[in-house]
C-alpha positions as CSV (number, residue, x, y, z in Angstrom):
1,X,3.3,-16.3,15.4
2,X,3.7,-12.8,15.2
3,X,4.1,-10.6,12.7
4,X,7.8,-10.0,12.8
5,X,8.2,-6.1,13.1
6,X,12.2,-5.7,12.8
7,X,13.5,-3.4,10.2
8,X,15.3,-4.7,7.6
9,X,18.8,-4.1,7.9
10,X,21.6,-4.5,5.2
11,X,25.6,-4.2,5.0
12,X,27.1,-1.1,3.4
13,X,28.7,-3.5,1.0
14,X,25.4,-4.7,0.0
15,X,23.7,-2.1,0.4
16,X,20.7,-1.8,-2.5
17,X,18.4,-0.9,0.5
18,X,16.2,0.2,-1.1
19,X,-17.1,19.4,-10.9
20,X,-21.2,21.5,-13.4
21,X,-23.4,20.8,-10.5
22,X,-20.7,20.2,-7.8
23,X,-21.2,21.3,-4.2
24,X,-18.3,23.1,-2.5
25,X,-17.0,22.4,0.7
26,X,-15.0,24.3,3.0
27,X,-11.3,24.6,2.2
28,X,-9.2,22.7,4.4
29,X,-5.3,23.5,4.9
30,X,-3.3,20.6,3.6
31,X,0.9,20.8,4.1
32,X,1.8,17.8,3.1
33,X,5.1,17.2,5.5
34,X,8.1,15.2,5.3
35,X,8.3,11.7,6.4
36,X,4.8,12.6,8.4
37,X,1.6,12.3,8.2
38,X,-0.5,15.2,7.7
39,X,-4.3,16.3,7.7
40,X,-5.9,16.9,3.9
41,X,-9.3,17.8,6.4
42,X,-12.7,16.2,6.0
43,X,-12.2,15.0,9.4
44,X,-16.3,14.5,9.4
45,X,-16.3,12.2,6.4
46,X,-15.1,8.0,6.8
47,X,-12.9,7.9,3.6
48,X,-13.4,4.0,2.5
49,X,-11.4,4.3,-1.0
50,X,-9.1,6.8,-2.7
51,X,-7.9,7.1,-6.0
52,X,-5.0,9.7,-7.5
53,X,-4.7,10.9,-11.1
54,X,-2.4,9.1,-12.8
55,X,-0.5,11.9,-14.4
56,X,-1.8,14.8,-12.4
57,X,-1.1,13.8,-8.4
58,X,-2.6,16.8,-7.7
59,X,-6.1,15.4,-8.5
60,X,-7.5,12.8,-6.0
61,X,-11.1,11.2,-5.4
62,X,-12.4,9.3,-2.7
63,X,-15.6,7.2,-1.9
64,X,-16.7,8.5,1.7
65,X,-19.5,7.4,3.9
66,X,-21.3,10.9,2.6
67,X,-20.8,10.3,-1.0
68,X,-18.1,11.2,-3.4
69,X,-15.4,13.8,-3.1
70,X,-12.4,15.2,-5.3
71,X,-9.9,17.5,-5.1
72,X,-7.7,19.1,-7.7
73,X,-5.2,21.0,-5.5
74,X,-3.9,18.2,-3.4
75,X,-5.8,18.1,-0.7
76,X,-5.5,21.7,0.0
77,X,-10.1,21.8,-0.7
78,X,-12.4,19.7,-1.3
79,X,-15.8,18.9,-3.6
80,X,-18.3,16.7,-3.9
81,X,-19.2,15.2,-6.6
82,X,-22.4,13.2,-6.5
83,X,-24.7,14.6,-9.3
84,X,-26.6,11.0,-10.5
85,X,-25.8,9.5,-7.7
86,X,-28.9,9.3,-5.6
87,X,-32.5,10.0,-5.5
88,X,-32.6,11.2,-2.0
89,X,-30.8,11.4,0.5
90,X,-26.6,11.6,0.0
91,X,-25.2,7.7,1.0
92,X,-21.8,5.6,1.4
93,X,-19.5,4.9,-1.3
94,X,-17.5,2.1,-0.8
95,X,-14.9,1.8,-4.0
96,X,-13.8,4.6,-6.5
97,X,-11.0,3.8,-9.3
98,X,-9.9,5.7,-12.3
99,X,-9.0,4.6,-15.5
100,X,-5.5,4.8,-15.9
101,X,-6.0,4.6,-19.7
102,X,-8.3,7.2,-19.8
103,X,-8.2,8.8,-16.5
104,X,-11.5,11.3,-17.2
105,X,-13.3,8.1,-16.9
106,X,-14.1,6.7,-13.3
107,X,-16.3,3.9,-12.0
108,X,-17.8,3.9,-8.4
109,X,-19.7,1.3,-6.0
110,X,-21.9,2.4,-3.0
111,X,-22.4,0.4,0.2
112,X,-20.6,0.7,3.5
113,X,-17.6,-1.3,3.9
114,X,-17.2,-2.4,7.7
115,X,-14.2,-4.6,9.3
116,X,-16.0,-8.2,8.9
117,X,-17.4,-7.6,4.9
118,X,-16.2,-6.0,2.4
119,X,-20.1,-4.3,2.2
120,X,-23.4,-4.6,3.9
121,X,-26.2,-6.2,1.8
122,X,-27.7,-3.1,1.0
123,X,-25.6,-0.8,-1.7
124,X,-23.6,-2.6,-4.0
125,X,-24.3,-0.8,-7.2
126,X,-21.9,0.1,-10.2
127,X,-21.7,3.8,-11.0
128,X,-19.4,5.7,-14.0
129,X,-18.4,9.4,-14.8
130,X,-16.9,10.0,-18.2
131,X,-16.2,13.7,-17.4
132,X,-14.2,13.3,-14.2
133,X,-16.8,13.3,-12.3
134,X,-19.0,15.6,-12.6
135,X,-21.9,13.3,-13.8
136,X,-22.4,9.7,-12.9
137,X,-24.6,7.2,-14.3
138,X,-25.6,3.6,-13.0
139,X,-24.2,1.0,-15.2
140,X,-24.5,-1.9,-13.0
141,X,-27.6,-2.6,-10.6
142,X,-27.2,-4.7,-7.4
143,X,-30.7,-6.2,-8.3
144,X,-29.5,-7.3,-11.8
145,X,-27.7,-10.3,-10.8
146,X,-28.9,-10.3,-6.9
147,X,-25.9,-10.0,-6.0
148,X,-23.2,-7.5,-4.1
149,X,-20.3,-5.6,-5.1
150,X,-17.3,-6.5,-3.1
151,X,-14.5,-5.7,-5.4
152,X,-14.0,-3.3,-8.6
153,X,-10.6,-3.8,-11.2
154,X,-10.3,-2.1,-14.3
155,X,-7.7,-3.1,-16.8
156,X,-4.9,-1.2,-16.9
157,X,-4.7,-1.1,-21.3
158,X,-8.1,-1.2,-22.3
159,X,-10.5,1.8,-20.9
160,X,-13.3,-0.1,-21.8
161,X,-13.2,-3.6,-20.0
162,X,-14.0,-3.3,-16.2
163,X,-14.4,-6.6,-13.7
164,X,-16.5,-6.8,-10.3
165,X,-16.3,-9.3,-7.4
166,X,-19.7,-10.0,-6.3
167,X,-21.0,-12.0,-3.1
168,X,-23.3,-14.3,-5.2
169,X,-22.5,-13.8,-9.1
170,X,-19.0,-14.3,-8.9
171,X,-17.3,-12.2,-11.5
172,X,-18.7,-10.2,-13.9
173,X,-16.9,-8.8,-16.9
174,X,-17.7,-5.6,-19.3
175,X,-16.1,-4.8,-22.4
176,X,-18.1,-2.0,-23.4
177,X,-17.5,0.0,-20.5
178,X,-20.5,-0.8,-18.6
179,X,-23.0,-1.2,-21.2
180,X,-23.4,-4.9,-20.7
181,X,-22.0,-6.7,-18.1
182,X,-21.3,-11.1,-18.6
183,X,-20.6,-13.5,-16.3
184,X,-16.6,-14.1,-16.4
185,X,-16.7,-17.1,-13.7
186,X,-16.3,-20.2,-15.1
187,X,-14.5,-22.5,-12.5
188,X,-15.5,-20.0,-9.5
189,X,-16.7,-22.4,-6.8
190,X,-18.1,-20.7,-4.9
191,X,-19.7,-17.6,-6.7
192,X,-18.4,-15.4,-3.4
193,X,-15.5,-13.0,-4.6
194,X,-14.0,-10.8,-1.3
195,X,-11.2,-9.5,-3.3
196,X,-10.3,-9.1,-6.6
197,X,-6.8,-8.1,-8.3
198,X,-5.6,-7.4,-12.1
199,X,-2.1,-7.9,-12.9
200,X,-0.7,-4.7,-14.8
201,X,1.6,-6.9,-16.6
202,X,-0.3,-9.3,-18.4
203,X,-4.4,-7.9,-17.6
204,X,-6.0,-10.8,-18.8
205,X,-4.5,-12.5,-15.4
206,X,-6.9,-11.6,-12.6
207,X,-6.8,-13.1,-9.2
208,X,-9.9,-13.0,-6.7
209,X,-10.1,-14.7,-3.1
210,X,-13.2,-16.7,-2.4
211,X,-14.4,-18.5,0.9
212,X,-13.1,-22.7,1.6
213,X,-16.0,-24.4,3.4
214,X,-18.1,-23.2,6.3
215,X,-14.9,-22.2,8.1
216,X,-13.6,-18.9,7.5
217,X,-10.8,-20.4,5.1
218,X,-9.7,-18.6,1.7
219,X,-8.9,-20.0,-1.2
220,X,-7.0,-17.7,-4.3
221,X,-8.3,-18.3,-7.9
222,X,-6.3,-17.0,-10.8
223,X,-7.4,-16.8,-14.3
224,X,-5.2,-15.7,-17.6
225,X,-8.0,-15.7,-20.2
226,X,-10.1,-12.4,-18.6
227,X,-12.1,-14.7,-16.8
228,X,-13.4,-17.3,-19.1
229,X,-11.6,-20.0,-16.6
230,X,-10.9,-19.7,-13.6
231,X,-8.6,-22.6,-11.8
232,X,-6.9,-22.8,-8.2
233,X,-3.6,-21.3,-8.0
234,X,-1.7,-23.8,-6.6
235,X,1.4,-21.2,-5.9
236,X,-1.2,-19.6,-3.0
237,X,-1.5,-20.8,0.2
238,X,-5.3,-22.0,0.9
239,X,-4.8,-23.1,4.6
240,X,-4.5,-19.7,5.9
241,X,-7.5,-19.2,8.1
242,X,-9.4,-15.9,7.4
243,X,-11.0,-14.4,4.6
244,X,-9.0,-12.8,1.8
245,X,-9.8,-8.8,2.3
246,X,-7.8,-7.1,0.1
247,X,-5.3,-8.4,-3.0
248,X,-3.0,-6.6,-5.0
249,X,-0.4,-7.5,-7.9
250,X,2.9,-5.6,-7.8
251,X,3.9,-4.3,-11.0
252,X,7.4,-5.1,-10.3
253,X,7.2,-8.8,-9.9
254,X,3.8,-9.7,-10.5
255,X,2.3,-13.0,-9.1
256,X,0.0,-11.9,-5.8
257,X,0.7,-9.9,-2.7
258,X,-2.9,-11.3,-0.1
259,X,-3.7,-10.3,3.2
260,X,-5.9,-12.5,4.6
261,X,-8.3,-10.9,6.8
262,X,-8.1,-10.9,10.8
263,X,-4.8,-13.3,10.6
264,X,-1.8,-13.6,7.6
265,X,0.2,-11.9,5.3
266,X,1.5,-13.9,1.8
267,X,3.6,-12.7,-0.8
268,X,4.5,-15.1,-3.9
269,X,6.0,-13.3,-6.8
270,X,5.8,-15.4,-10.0
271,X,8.4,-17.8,-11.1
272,X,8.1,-18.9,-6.7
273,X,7.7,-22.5,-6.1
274,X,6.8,-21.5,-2.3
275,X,5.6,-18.2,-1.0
276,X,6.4,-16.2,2.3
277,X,3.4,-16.4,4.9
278,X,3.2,-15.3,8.1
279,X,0.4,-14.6,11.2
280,X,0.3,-11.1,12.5
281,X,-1.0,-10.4,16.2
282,X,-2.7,-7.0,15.4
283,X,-5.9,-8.4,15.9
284,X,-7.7,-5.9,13.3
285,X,-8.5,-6.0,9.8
286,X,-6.7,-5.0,6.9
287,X,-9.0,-3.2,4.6
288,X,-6.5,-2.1,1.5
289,X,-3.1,-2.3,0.5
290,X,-1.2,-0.6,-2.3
291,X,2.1,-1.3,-3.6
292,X,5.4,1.0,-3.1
293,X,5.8,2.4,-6.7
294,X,9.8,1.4,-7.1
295,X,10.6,-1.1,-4.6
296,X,8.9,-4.8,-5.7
297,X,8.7,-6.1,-2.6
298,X,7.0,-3.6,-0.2
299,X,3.1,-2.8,0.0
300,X,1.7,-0.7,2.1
301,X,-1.3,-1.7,4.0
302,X,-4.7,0.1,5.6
303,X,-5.7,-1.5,9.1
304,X,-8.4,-0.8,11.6
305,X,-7.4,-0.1,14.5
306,X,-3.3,0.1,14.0
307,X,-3.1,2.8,11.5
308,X,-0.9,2.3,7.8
309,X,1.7,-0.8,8.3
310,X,5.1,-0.6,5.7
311,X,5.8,-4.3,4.5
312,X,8.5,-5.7,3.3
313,X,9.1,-9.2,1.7
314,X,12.7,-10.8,1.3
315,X,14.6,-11.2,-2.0
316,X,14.6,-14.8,-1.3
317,X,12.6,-17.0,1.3
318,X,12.2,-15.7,5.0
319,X,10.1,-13.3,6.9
320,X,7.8,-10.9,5.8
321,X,8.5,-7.6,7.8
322,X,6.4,-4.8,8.9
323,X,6.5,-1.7,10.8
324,X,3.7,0.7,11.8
325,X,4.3,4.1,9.6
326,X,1.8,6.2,11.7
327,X,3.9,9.1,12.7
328,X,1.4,12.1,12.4
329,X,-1.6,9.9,11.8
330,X,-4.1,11.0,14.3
331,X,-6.6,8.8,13.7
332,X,-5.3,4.5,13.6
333,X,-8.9,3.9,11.8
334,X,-7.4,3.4,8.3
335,X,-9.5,2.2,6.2
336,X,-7.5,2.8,2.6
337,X,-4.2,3.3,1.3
338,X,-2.6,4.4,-2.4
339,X,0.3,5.7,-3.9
340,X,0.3,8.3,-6.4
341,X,1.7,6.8,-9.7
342,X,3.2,10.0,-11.2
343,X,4.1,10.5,-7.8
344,X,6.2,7.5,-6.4
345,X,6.8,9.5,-3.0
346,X,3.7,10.2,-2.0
347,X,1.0,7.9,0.0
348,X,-2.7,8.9,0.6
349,X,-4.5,7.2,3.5
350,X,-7.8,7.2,4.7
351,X,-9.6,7.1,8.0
352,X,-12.2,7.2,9.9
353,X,-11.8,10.9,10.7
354,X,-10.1,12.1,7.3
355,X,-7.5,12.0,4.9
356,X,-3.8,12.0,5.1
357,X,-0.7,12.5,3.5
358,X,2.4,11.7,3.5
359,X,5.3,12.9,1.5
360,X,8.7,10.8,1.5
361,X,11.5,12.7,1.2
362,X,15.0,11.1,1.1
363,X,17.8,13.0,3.3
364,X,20.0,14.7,1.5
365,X,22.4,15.8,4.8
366,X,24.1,12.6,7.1
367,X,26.1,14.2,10.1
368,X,28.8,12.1,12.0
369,X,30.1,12.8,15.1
370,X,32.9,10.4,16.7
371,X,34.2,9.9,20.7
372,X,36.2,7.0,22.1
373,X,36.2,5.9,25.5
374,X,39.0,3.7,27.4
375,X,37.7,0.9,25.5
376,X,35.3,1.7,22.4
377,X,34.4,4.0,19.9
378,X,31.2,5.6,19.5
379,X,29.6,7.1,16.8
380,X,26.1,9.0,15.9
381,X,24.9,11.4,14.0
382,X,21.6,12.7,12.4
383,X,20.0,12.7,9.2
384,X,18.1,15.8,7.4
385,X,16.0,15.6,6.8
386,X,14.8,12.9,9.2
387,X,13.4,9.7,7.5
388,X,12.0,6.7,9.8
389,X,13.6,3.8,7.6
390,X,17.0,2.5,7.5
391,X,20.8,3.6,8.5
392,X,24.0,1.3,8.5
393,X,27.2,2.0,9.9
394,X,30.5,0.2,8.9
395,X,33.5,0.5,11.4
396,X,36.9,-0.5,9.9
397,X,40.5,-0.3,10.9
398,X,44.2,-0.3,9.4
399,X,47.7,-1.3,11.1
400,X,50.4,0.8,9.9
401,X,49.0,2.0,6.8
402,X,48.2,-1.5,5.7
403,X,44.8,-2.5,4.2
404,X,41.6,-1.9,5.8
405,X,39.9,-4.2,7.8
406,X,36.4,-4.8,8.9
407,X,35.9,-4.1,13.0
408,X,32.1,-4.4,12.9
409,X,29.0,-4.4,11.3
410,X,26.9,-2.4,13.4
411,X,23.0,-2.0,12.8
412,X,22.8,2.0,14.1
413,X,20.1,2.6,16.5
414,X,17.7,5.2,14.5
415,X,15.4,6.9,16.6
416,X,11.9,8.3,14.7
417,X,13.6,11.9,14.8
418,X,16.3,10.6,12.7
419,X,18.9,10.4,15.3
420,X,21.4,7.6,15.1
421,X,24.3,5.6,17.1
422,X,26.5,2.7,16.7
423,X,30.2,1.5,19.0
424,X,32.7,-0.9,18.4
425,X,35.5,-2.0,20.0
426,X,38.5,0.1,19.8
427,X,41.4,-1.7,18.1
428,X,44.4,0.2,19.9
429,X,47.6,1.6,18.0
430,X,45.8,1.2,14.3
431,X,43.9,3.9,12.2
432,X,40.2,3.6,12.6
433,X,37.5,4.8,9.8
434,X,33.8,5.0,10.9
435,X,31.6,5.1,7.5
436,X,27.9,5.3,7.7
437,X,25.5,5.2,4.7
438,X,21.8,6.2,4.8
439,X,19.8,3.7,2.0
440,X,16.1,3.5,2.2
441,X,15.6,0.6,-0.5
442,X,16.8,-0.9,-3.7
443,X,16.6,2.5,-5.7
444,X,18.2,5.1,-3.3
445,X,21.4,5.2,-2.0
446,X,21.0,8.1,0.4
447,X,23.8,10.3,2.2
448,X,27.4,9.3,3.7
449,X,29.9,10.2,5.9
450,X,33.0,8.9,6.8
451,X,36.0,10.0,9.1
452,X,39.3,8.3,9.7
453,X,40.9,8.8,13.0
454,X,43.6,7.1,15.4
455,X,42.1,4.4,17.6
């Protein structure tokens, strides 16, 4: 089954659419455009992980196959930050995350992500700066437990207590901020952890994806004590075949958004006695996802290969739906994917070759232009500025001066550019009204036009 890429489309009635011992590094020009992609440079550097301030967008880190690197102008330069890091030679960095309760504070794993793991074997060590990076110390050895960092969550109210997926520990907890770290994985069977995913709600609810059997099956396991128990979440689907490589919880419904890796897609908000799952054909893997900051039911995902997909789950059961948001992206290679949070409109990805971002700018301008022919009415227009997301166009009529009447419910054709168009049937010797009504999701209602003219 594949992947259903249509764009969601709804009536204008209805419409709720939606660094002491740093190293400098060359400056790199960063215009971040509008409803594009653009270059923040580094095109040398493989950025597996970014995190943004989450007051000041302007600040951003990322964990790149040649270390660590922050910015604090947007992109616009770069620095890295590696003092502690290593002995030697600079290596990968697989994971960065800030505190969002004390955002000076940042914890860091090294090891090379690559599509079929979430690391090799060799890396997999915990690192922490307390001065925004400037310093880093190792709080968590790989050879402490034998074990492997896959996953990293921190919880979003207490700065202190920190979790990590492991490939043969299962979860270990800190509530000390790194001083001493406990097993937290009673129930985990088995002690493999791919993915692992705080809810910002209620943080002692954590959910983590572990292999089913010697097939590659997942399983999701919840817990709601911080990881003293751990039980199968029933309100998960287990069957989907591939491993789980990458979870998140939306803060605007909770319950889990998965993608499973190499096949499916589920979303099950909480309070859902069934969730939505369906089989994309991509054929690639989907490293990260992040959630939209305002609209509940859309992530964003990172996927090698097919750039940053946009999906969007229904208000009630039916299809997921994605589309490809790639316009400007000059590398598909993504291999991470966040939002700002003091920023809602702006997404950072990274790649292979890079970093990009992308600013979302709703139109504020909606032209309409109307013609008829013998037999129908056609309208089109163009929005500004242009936005690749969605459009409807409502065509009514009126028989002397008598109530309106719907003619159509046209979805209008919009083109990436921003261009639009939508006929109807002309109903002849009646007024006709064309209306047409940008809204992008459940929070904007964007531009509208209208213009009433004999049929």
């Amino acid at each position: 089954m594949r992947w259903d890429v249509r764009r969601r489309w709804r009536a204008l009635a209805a419409a709720t659419l939606v660094v002491s011992t740093a190293t400098p590094l060359l400056p790199s020009a960063a215009y971040a455009g509008t409803n594009r992609w653009t270059s923040a440079g580094q095109s040398q550097r493989i950025f597996n992980s970014i995190a943004v301030h989450p007051v000041r967008s302007n600040i951003v880190y990322a964990a790149t196959d040649r270390g660590l690197v922050k910015s604090v102008n947007g992109g616009d330069s770069w620095t890295a930050i590696n003092s502690g890091l290593f002995d030697g030679d600079v290596m990968s960095m697989s994971i960065i995350a800030i505190s969002p309760v004390t955002p000076g504070t940042l914890y860091a794993v090294d090891g090379t992500r690559v599509p079929e793991m979430r690391l090799i074997p060799e890396g997999g060590n915990v690192f922490k700066s307390v001065d925004a990076g400037e310093t880093w110390t190792k709080v968590l050895a790989s050879s402490d437990y034998n074990a492997t960092v896959h996953a990293l969550a921190l919880d979003p109210l207490d700065g202190d207590v920190a979790y990590v997926g492991t490939d043969g520990a299962g979860v270990l907890k800190t509530v000390d901020g790194g001083e001493l770290w406990e097993p937290a994985s009673t129930g985990l069977v088995p002690a493999v952890v791919y993915a692992l995913a705080i809810d910002p709600n209620a943080p002692a609810t954590l959910y983590a994806s572990l292999p089913q059997g010697s097939e590659p099956d997942t399983r999701i396991m919840t817990t709601a004590d911080g990881g003293d128990n751990w039980v199968f979440h029933s309100n998960v689907t287990a069957h989907l075949e591939g491993y789980t490589s990458a979870l998140v919880v939306h803060p605007e419904t909770s319950g889990p958004w998965g993608i499973v890796y190499g096949h499916a897609a589920e979303y099950r908000p909480a309070g859902w006695a069934e969730g939505v799952s369906e089989d994309f054909d991509v054929g690639h893997t989907v490293l990260g996802i992040t959630p939209d900051a305002t609209n509940g039911r859309l992530i964003y995902a990172a996927i090698e290969g097919s750039g940053i997909w946009r999906v969007e789950a229904p208000a009630e059961l039916g299809l997921l739906e994605g589309a490809r948001l790639n316009k400007g992206l000059t590398d598909l290679d993504a291999r991470s994917v966040t939002t700002a949070p003091s920023s809602p409109n702006e997404i950072w990805a990274g790649t292979d070759s890079g970093i990009f971002r992308f600013t979302r700018k709703l139109p504020t301008a909606l032209s309409l232009q109307v013609t008829k022919t013998r037999s129908r009415v056609v309208a089109g227009g163009e929005l500004s500025p242009p936005h690749p997301d969605s459009m409807v166009a409502v065509a009514m009529y009126s028989k002397r001066d008598g109530p309106w009447k719907r003619v159509a419910s046209k979805r209008a054709a919009l083109s990436i550019d921003g261009h639009y168009h939508t006929s109807f049937a002309r109903v002849p010797g009646s007024s006709c009204k064309v209306v047409v009504r940008f809204a992008e999701d459940a929070d904007h209602l964007g531009a509208s036009r209208s213009k009433t003219f004999a049929c």
